[in-house]
PyMOL Python script that loads the backbone (N, CA, C, O; Angstrom):
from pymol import cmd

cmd.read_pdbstr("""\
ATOM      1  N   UNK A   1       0.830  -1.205   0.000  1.00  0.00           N
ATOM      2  CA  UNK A   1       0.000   0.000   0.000  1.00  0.00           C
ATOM      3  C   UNK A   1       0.865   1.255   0.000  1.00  0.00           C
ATOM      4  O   UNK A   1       1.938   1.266   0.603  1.00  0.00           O
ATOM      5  N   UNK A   2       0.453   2.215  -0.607  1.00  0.00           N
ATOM      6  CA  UNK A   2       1.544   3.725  -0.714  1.00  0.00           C
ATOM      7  C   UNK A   2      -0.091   4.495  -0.479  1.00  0.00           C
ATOM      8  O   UNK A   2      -1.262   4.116  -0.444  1.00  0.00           O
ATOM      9  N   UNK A   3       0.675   5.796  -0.350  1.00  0.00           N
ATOM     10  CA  UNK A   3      -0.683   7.521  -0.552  1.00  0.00           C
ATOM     11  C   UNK A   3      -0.068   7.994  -1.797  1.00  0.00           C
ATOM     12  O   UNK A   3       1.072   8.453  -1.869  1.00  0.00           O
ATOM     13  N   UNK A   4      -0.892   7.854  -2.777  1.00  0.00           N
ATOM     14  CA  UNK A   4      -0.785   8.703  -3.881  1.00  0.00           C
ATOM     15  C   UNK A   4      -1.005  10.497  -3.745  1.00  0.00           C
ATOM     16  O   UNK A   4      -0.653  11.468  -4.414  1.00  0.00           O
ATOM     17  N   UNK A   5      -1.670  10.309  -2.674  1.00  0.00           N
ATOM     18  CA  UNK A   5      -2.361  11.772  -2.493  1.00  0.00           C
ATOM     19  C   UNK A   5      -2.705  11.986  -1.308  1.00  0.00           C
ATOM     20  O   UNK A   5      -3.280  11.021  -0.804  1.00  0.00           O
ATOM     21  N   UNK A   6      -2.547  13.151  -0.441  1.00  0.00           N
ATOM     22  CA  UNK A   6      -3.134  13.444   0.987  1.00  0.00           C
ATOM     23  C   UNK A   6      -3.680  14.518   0.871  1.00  0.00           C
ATOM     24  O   UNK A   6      -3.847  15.114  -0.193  1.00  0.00           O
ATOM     25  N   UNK A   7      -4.109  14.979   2.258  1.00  0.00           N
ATOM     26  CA  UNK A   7      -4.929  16.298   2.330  1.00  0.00           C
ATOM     27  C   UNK A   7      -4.043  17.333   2.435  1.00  0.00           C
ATOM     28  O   UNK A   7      -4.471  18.425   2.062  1.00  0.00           O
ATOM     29  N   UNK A   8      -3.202  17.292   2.743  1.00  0.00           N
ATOM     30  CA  UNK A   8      -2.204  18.170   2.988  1.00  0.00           C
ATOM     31  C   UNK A   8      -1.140  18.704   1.505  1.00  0.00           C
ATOM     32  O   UNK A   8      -0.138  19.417   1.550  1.00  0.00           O
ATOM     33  N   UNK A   9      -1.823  18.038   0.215  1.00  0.00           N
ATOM     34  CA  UNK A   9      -1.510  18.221  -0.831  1.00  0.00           C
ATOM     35  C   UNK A   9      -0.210  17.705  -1.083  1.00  0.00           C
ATOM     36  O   UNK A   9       0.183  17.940  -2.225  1.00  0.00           O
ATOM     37  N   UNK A  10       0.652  17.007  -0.283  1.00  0.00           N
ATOM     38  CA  UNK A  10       1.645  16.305  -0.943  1.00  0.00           C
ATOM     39  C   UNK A  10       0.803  15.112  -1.662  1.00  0.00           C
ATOM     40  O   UNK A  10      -0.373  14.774  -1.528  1.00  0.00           O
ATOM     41  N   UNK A  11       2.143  14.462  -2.701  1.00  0.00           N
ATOM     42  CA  UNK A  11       1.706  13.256  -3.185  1.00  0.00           C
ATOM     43  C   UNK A  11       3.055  12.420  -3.553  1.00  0.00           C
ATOM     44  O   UNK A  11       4.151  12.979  -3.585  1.00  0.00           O
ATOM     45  N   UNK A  12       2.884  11.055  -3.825  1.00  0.00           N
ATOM     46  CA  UNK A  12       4.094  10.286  -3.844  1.00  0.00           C
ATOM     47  C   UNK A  12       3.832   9.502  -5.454  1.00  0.00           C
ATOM     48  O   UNK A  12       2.940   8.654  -5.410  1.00  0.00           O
ATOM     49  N   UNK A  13       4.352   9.646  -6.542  1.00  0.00           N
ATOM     50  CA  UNK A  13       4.165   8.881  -7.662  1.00  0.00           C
ATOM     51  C   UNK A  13       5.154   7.588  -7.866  1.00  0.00           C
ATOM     52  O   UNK A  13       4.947   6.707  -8.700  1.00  0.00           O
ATOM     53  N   UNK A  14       6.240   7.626  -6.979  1.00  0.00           N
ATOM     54  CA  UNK A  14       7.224   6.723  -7.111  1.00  0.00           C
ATOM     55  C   UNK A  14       6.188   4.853  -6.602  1.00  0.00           C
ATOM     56  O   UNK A  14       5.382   4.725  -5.680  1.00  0.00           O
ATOM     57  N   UNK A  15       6.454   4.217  -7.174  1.00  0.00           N
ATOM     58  CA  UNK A  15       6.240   2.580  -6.850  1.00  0.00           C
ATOM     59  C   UNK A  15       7.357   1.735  -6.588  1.00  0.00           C
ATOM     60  O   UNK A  15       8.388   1.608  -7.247  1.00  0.00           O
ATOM     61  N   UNK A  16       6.997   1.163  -5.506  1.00  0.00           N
ATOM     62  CA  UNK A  16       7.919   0.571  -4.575  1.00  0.00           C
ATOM     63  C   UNK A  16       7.169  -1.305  -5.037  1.00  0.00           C
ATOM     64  O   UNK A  16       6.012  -1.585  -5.351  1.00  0.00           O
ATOM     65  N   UNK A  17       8.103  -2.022  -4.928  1.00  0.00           N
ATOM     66  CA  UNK A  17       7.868  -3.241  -5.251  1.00  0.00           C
ATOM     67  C   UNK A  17       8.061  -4.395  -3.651  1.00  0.00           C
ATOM     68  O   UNK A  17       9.131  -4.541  -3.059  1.00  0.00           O
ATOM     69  N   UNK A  18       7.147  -4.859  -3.377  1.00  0.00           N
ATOM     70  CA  UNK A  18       7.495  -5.812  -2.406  1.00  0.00           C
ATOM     71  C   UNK A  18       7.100  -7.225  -2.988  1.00  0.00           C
ATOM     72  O   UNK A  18       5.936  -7.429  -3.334  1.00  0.00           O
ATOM     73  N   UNK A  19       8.112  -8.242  -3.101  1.00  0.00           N
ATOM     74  CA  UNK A  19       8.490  -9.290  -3.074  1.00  0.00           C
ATOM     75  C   UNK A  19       8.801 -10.441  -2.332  1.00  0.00           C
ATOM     76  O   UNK A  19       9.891 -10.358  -1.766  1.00  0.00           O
ATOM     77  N   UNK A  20       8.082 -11.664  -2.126  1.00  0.00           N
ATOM     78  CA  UNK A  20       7.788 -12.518  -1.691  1.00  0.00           C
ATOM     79  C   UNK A  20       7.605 -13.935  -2.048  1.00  0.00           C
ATOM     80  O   UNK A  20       6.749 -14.434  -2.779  1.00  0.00           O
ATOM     81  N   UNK A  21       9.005 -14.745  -1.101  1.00  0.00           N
ATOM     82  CA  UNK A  21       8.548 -15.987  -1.861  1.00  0.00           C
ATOM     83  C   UNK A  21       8.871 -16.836  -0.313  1.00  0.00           C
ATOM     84  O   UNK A  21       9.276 -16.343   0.740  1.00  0.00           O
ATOM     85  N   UNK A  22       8.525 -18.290  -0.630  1.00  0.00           N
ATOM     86  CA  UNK A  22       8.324 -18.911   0.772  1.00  0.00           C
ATOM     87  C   UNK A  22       8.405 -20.504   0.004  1.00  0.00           C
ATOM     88  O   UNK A  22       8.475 -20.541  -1.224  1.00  0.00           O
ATOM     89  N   UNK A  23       8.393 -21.678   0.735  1.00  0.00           N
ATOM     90  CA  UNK A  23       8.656 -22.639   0.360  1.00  0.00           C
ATOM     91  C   UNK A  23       8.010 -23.771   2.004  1.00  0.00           C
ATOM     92  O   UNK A  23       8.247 -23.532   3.188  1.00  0.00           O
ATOM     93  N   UNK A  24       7.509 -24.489   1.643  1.00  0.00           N
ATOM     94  CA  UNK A  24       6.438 -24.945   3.094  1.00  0.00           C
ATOM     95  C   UNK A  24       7.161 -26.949   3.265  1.00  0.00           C
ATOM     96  O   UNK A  24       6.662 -27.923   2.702  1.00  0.00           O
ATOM     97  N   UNK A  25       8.021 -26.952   3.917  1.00  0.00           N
ATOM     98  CA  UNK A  25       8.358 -28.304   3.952  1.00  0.00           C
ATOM     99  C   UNK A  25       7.589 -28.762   5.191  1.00  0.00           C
ATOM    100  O   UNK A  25       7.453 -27.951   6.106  1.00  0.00           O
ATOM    101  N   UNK A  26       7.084 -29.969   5.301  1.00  0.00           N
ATOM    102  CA  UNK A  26       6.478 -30.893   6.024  1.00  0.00           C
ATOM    103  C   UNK A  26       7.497 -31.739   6.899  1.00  0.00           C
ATOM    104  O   UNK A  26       8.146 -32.592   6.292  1.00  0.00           O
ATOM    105  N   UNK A  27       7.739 -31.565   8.494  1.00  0.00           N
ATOM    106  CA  UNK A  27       8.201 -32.372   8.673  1.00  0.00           C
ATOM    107  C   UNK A  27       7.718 -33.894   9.635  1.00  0.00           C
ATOM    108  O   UNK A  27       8.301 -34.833  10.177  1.00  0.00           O
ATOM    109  N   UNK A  28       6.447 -33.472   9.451  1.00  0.00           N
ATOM    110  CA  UNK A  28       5.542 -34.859   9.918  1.00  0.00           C
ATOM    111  C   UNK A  28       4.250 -34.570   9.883  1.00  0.00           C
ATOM    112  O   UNK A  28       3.944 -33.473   9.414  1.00  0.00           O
ATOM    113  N   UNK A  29       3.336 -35.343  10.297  1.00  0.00           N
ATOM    114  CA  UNK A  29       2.077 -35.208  10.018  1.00  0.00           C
ATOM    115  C   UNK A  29       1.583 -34.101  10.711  1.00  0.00           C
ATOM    116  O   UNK A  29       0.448 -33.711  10.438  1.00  0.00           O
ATOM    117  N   UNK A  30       2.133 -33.627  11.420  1.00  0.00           N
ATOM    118  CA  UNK A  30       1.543 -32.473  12.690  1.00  0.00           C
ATOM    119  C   UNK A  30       2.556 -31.073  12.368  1.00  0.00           C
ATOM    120  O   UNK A  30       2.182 -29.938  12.661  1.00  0.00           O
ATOM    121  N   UNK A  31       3.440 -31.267  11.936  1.00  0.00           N
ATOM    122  CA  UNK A  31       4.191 -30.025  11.974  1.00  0.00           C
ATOM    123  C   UNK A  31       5.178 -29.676  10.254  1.00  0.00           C
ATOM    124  O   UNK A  31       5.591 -30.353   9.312  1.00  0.00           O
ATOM    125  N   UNK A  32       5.171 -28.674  10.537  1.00  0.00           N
ATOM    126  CA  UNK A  32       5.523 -28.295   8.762  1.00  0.00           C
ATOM    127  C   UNK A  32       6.436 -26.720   9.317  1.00  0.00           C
ATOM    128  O   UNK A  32       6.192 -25.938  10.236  1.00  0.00           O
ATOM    129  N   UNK A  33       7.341 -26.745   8.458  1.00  0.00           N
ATOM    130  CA  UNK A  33       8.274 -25.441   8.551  1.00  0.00           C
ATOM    131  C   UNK A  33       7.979 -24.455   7.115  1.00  0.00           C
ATOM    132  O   UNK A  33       7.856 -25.006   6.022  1.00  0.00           O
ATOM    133  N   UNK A  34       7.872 -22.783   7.281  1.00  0.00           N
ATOM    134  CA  UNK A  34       8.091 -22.350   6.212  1.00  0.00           C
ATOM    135  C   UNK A  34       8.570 -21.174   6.367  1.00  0.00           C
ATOM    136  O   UNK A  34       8.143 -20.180   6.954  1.00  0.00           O
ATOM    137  N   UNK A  35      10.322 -21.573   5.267  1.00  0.00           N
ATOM    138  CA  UNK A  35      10.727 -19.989   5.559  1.00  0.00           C
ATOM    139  C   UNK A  35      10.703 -18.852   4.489  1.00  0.00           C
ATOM    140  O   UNK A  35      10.589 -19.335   3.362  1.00  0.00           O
ATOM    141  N   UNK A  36      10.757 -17.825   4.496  1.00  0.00           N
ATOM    142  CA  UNK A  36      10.314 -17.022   3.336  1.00  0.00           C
ATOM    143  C   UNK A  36      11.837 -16.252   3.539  1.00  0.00           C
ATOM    144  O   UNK A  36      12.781 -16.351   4.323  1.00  0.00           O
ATOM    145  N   UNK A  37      11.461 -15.378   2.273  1.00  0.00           N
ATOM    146  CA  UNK A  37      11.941 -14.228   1.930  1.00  0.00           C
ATOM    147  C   UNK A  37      11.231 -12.899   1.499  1.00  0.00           C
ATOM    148  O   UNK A  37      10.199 -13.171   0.885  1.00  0.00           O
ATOM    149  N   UNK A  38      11.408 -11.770   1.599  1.00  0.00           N
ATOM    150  CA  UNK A  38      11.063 -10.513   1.591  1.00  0.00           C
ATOM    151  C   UNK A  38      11.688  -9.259   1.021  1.00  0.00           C
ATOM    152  O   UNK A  38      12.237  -8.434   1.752  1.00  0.00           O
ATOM    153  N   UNK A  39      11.619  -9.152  -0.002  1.00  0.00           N
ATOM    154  CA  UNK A  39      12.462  -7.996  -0.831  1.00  0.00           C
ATOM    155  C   UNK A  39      11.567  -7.040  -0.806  1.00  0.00           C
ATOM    156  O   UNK A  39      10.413  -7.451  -0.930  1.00  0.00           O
ATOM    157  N   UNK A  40      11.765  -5.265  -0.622  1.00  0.00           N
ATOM    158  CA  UNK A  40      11.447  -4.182  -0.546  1.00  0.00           C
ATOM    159  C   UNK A  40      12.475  -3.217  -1.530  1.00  0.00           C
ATOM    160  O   UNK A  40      13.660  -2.969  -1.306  1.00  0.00           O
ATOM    161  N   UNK A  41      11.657  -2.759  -2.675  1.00  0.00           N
ATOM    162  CA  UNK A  41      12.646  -2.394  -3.435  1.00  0.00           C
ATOM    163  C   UNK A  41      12.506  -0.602  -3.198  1.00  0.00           C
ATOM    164  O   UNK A  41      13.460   0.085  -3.563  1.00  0.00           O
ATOM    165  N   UNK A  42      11.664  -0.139  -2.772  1.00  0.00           N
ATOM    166  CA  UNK A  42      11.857   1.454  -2.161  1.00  0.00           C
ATOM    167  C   UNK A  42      11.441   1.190  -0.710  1.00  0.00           C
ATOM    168  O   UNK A  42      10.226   1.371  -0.633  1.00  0.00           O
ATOM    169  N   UNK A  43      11.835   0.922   0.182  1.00  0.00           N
ATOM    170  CA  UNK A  43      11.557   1.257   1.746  1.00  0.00           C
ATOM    171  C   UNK A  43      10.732   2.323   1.888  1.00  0.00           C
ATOM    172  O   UNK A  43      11.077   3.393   1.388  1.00  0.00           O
ATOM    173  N   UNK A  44       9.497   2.215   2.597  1.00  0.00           N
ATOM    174  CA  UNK A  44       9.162   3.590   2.397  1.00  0.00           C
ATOM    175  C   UNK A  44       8.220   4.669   2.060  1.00  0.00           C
ATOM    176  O   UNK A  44       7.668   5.622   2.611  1.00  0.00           O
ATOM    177  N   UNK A  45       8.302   3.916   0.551  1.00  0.00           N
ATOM    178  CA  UNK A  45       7.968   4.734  -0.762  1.00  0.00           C
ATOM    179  C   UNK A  45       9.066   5.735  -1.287  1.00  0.00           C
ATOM    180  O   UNK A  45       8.875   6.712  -2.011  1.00  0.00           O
ATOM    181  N   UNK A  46      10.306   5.264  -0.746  1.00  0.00           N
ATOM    182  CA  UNK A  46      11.383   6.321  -1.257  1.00  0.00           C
ATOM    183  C   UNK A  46      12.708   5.938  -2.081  1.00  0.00           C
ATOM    184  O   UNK A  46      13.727   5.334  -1.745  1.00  0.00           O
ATOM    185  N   UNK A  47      12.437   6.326  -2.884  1.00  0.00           N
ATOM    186  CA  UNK A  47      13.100   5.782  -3.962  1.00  0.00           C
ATOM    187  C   UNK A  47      14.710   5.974  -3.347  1.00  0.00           C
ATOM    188  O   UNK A  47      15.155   4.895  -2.955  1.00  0.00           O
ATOM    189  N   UNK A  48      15.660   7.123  -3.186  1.00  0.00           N
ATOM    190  CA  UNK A  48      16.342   7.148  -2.268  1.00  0.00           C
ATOM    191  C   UNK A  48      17.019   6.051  -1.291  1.00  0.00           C
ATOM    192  O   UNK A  48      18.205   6.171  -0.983  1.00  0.00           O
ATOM    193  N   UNK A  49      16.341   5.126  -0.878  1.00  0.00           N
ATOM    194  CA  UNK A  49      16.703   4.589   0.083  1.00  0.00           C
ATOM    195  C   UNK A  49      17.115   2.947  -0.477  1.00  0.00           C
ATOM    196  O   UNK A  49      16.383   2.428  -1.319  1.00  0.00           O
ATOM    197  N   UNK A  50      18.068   2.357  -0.057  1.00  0.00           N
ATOM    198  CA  UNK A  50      18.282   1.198  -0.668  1.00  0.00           C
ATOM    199  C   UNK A  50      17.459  -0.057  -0.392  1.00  0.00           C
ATOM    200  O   UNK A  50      16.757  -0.094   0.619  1.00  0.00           O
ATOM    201  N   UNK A  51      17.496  -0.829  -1.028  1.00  0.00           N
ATOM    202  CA  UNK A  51      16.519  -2.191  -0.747  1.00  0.00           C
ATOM    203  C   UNK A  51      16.798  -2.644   0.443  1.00  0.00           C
ATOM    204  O   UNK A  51      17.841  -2.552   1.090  1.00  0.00           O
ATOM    205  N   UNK A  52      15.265  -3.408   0.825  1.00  0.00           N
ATOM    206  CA  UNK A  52      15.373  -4.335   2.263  1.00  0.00           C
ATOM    207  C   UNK A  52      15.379  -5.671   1.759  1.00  0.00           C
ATOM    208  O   UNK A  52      14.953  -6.094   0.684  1.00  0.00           O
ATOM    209  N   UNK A  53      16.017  -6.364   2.857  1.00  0.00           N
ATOM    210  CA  UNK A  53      15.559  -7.901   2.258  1.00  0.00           C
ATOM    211  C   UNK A  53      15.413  -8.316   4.035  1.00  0.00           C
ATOM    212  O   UNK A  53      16.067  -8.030   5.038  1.00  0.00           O
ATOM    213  N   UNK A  54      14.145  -9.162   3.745  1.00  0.00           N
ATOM    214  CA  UNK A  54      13.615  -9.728   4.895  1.00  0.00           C
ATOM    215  C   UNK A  54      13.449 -10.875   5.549  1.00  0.00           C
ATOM    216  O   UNK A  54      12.418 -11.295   5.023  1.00  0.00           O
ATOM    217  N   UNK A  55      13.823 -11.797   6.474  1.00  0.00           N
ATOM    218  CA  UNK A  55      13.828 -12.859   6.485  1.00  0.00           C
ATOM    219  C   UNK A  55      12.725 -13.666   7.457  1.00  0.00           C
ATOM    220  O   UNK A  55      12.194 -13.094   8.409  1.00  0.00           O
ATOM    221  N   UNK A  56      12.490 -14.832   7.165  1.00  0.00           N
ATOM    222  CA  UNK A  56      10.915 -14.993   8.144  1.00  0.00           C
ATOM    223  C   UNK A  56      10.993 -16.331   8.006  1.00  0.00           C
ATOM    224  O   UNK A  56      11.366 -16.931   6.998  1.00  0.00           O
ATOM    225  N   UNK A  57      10.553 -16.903   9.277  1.00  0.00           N
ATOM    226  CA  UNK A  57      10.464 -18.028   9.924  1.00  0.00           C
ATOM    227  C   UNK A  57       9.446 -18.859  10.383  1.00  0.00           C
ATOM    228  O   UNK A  57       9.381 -18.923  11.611  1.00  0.00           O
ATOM    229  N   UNK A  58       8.186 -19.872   9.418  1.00  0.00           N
ATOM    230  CA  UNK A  58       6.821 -19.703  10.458  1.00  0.00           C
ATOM    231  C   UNK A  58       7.151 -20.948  10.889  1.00  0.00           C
ATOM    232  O   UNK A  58       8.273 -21.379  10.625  1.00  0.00           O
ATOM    233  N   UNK A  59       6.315 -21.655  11.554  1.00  0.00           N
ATOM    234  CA  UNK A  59       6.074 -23.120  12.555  1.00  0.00           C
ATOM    235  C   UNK A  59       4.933 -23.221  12.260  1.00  0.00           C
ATOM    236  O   UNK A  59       4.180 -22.548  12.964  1.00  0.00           O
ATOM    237  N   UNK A  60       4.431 -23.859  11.409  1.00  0.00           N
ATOM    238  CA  UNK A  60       2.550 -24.310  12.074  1.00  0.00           C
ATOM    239  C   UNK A  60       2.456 -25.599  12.542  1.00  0.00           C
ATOM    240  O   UNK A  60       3.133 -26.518  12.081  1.00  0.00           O
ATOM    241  N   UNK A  61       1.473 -25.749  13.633  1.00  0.00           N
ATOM    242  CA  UNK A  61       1.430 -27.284  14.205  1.00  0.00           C
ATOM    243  C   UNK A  61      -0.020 -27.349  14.097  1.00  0.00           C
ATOM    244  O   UNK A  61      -0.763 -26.540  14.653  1.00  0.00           O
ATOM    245  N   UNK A  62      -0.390 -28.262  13.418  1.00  0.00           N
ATOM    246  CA  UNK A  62      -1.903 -29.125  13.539  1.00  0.00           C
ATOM    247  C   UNK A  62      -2.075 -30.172  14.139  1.00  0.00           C
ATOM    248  O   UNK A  62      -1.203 -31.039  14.101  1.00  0.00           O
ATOM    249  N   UNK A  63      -2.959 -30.307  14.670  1.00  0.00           N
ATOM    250  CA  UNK A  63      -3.371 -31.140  15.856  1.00  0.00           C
ATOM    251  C   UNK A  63      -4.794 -31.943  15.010  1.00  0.00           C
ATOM    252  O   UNK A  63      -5.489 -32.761  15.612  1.00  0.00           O
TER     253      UNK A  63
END
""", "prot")
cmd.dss("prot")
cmd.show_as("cartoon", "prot")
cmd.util.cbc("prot")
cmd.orient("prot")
């Protein structure tokens, strides 16, 4: 999500790209690991600023 436009009459035309990928391994019938990745190519909305890259860790357990 970005503000193209506020009340205060600024506005931001630049597009920022967020990127996402993940991969879900199973390691038994009850539990499964998935770790991702997270690229941010304007932080922000500011072009200026260099890329993020994000790292993420889930656990789900079903019962």
């Amino acid at each position: 999500p970005r503000v193209t436009a506020a009340s205060d009459g600024s506005s931001d035309t630049k597009a920022g790209l967020h990127l996402e990928g993940f991969y879900q391994f199973k390691v038994s019938d009850n539990l499964s690991i998935t770790p991702g990745i997270i690229y941010l190519t304007a932080p922000n909305q500011d072009a200026n600023s260099s890329g993020a890259v994000i790292g993420a860790l889930r656990t789900t357990f079903t019962f």
